[in-house]
N, C-alpha and C positions, 0 to 999 in steps of 0.2 A: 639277482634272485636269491643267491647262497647266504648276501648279507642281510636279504629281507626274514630269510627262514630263520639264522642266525639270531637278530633280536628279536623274533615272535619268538622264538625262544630262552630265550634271557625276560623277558617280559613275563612270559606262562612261569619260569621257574622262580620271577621273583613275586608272583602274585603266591603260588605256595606256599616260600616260606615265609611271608604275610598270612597267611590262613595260620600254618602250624602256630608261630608266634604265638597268634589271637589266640588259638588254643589250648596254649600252656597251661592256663591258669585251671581250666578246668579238667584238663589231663592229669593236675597237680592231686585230682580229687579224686581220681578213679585208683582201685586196689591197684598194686602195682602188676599182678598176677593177671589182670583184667585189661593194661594198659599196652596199647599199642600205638604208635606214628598215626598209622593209617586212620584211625577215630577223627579226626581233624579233615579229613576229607572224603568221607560218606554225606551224601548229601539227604537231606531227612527232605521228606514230601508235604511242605506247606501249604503248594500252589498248584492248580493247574497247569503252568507249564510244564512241569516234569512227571507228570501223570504220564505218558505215553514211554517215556526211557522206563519209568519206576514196575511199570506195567508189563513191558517186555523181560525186564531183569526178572521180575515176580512171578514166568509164565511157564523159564525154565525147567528141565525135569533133572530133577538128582537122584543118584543114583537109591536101589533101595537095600543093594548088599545082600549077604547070604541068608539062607533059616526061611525066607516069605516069599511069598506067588503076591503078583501085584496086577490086579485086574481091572477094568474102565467098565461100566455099566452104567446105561443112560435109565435113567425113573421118572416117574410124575408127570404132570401137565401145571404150568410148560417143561419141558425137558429137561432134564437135571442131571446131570453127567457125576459121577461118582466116583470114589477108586477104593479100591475092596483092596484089602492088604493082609494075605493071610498065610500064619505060622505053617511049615511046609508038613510039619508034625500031623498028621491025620490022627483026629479027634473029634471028637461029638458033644457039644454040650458045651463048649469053650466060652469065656467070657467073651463080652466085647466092650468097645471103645468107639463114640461117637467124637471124632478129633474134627475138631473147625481150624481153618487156619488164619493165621494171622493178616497183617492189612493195612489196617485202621480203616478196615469197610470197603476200600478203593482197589484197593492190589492183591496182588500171592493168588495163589491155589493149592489145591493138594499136592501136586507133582511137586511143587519147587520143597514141601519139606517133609518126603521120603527119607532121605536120608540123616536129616538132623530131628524127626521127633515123631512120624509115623512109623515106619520099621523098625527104628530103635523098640519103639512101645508095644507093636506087637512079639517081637522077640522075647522081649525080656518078661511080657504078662503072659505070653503064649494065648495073647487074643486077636482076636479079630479087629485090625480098625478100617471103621469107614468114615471117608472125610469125602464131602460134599464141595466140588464146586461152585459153591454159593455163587447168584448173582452180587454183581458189584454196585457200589452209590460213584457218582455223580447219576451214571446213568438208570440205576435201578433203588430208586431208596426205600425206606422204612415203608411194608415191614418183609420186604424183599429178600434179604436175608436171614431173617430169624424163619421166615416159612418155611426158606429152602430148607434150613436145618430140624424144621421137624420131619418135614417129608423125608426126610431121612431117616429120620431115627422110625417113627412109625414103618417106614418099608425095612428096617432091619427088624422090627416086631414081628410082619407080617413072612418075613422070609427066614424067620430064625433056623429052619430045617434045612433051607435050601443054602445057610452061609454057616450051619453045624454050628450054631450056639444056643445058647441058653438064653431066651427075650427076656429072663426074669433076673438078671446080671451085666445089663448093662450102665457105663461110664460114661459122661462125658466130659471134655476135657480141650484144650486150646492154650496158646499164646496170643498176649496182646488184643487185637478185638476180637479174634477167635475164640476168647477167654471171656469176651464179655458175653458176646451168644452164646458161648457158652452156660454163664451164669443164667441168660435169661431161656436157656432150653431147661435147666433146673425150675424156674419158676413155670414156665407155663407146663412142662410134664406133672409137678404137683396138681395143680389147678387141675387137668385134663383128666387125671388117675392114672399116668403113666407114672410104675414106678423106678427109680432110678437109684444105682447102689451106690455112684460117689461123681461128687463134680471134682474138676482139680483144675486151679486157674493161675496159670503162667503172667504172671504181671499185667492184668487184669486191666482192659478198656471199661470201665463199670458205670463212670459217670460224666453227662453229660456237661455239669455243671464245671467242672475241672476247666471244660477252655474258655469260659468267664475271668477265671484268673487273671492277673498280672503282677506277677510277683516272681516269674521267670526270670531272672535276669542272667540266668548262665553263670554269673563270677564261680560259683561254689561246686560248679558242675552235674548241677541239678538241672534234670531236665535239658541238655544238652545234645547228646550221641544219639544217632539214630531215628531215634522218635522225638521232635520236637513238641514245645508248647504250639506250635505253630500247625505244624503235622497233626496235633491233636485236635486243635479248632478243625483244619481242614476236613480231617474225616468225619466229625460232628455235624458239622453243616451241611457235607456231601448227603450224608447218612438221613439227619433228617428233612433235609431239602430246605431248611430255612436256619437262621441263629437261634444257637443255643440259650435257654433263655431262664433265669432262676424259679419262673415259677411254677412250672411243669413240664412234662415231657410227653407224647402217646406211651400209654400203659406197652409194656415188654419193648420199650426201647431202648432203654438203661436200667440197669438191672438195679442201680442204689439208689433210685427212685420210689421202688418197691418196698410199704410199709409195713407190711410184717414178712418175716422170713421164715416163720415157725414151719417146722415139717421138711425142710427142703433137704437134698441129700447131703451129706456129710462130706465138707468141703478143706481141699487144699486149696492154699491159697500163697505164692512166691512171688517176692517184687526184690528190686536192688534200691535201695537209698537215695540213689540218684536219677530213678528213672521218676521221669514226669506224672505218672499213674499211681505213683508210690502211696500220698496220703491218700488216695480213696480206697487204694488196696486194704490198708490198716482200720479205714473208717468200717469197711463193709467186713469185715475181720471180725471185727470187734460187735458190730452187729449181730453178726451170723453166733456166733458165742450166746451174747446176750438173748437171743433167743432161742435157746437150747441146742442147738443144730452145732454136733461136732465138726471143728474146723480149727484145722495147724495150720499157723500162718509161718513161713519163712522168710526172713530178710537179710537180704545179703549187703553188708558196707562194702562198699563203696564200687557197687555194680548198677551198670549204666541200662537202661532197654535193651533189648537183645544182645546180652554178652553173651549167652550162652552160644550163641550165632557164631561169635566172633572167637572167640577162647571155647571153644568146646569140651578143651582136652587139661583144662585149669583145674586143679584140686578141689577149690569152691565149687564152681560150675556142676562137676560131676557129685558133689555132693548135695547138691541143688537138684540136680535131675534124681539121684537116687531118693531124694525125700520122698519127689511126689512120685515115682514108681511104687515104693512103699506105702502110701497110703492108696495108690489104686490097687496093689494086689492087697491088701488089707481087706476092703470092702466087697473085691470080688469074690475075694473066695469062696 
C-alpha cells in the first residue's frame, strides 16, 4: 500500500514539473514583478467539467476589512440577492458604485471579491458599492445577466435615500465580464435616460467575436494565465447559448458590437498585454475616443488576466488600481 502511495506520488510530482516546464516559455513573458511558480497551475475554466470546483472556489466570502458595513438584501422579480457595501462614515448624499463581478458569465459573486475590489472602492471613494449576484450562463443566459444588473442600478435610483446617496452620481464599474456588463449597463442607461457619471472597465470581456480567433498559441504568453482563449469561447457560448458567430450578436450582448458610442459615460478602461481580452480592450479604447466620449486606457507589459488577483501588493498592480480609483473619484465628485 506505502509503495503504491509512494509512486502515485512520484507520478503526481512528475506530471508538475511537466506542467511548470511547458510553462516556462510563457512565464519568460510575464513582468518579473507579476511572475509567480504557481501561474503554471491555476487551471483557466474552458470546459464544463470544472464548472462545479471553479463554482465553489467563486462562491467563497472574503473578508471586507475595516472603514465598511457589508449588508445582503434580496430585490426584484425573480429575486436578486445583493450586497450593499457601505463606508462606516455616516453621510448623506454619498456617491455610488454599481460593481459587477467577474466570471466569464459562469462563476464569482460578490462575496468572493469584497476584499480585492468592492471594500477596497468603497473605502477609498467613500461610496457606496452595490454588486448584484447576477444570475449565471450555462444555466441562465443572455440577457439574464445584463437584466439582473439593471435591476440594480434602477433600485439604487429608486432607494437613493434609503442607501444615503446621491442617484444623480452614480459609477459603474467591474473586472473581466463584470466589466463587459458593465460596459453594456453604459449603453443601455444612455438609451434608457439613465444618467451615469463614469464607467471604468478592468480588462474588459467586450467582444464576442475575440473567441472566433485562433491565433492563441501561448508560446509568447499571450493569453495564457488564468483566463484562457479557451475560457473565453466557453463563457461566450454559455452566455449566448449557441457559437459565437462573425456576423451578429443580440443587441446589448457585447458591448463592441455597438455602433455608435456617442454620449456614453466617460470611460476607464485597463488591460495587461498578455491578457487574451487585450486587443479588443484597445479596439473599443480607441472607439470610445473616436467618438468623443472621454476615455484613459491603461496597459500594463507584460500583465497576464487577473494579476491584480494574484500580485496585489506589486508596484504596477497598485498603480493600475490607483489609476482607475482616480478616474472614478474624478467623475464623482
Amino acid at each position: 500500500m506505502k509503495r503504491a502511495a509512494g509512486l502515485a506520488g512520484l507520478v503526481v510530482a512528475g506530471l508538475a514539473v511537466r506542467r511548470y516546464v511547458d510553462a516556462r516559455p510563457a512565464l519568460a513573458a510575464v513582468a518579473p514583478e507579476l511572475r509567480t511558480p504557481a501561474l503554471a497551475f491555476v487551471p483557466s475554466l474552458g470546459s464544463m467539467r470544472l464548472l462545479p470546483l471553479h463554482r465553489r472556489a467563486g462562491r467563497l466570502r472574503t473578508p471586507a476589512g475595516h472603514g465598511v458595513t457589508v449588508a445582503e438584501r434580496t430585490i426584484g422579480t425573480p429575486a436578486l440577492r445583493i450586497i450593499v457595501t457601505t463606508p462606516d462614515n455616516q453621510q448623506i448624499g454619498r456617491p455610488a458604485v454599481l460593481e459587477i463581478h467577474s466570471g466569464g458569465f459562469v462563476v464569482g459573486s460578490p462575496q468572493f471579491e469584497l476584499s480585492s475590489f468592492i471594500a477596497p472602492l468603497a473605502r477609498e471613494l467613500g461610496a457606496v458599492v452595490v454588486s448584484p449576484d447576477y444570475r449565471l450562463a450555462p444555466e441562465h443566459r443572455f440577457p439574464a445577466a445584463i437584466d439582473d444588473c439593471m435591476t440594480t442600478l434602477r433600485w439604487m435610483r429608486d432607494h437613493a435615500d434609503e442607501l444615503g446617496i446621491d442617484a444623480n452620481r452614480i459609477a459603474v464599474a467591474g473586472p473581466s465580464a463584470g466589466a463587459g456588463l458593465a460596459a453594456i449597463v453604459a449603453q443601455r442607461s444612455l438609451d434608457e435616460g439613465i444618467a451615469l457619471r463614469a464607467q471604468a472597465l478592468v480588462y474588459p470581456m467586450l467582444d464576442d467575436r475575440t473567441a472566433l480567433r485562433d491565433d492563441f498559441d501561448g508560446g509568447d504568453g499571450y493569453g495564457v494565465f488564468l483566463f484562457s482563449a479557451a475560457a473565453n469561447r466557453f463563457g461566450w457560448i454559455s452566455y449566448l447559448g449557441r457559437e459565437p458567430r462573425p456576423s451578429d450578436a443580440p443587441e446589448y450582448s457585447a458591448a463592441a458590437r455597438r455602433a455608435n458610442l456617442e454620449g456614453l459615460a466617460p470611460a476607464w478602461i485597463g488591460v495587461g498585454d498578455l491578457d487574451v481580452l487585450y486587443d479588443e480592450s484597445i479596439v473599443y479604447a480607441e472607439r470610445l475616443t473616436e467618438a468623443g466620449v472621454p476615455c484613459e486606457l491603461v496597459t500594463v507589459p507584460g500583465m497576464y488576466h487577473g494579476a491584480d488577483g494574484i500580485k496585489p501588493k506589486a508596484p504596477v498592480i497598485k498603480d493600475f488600481r490607483a489609476s482607475m480609483v482616480a478616474h472614478l473619484r474624478k467623475y464623482l465628485a
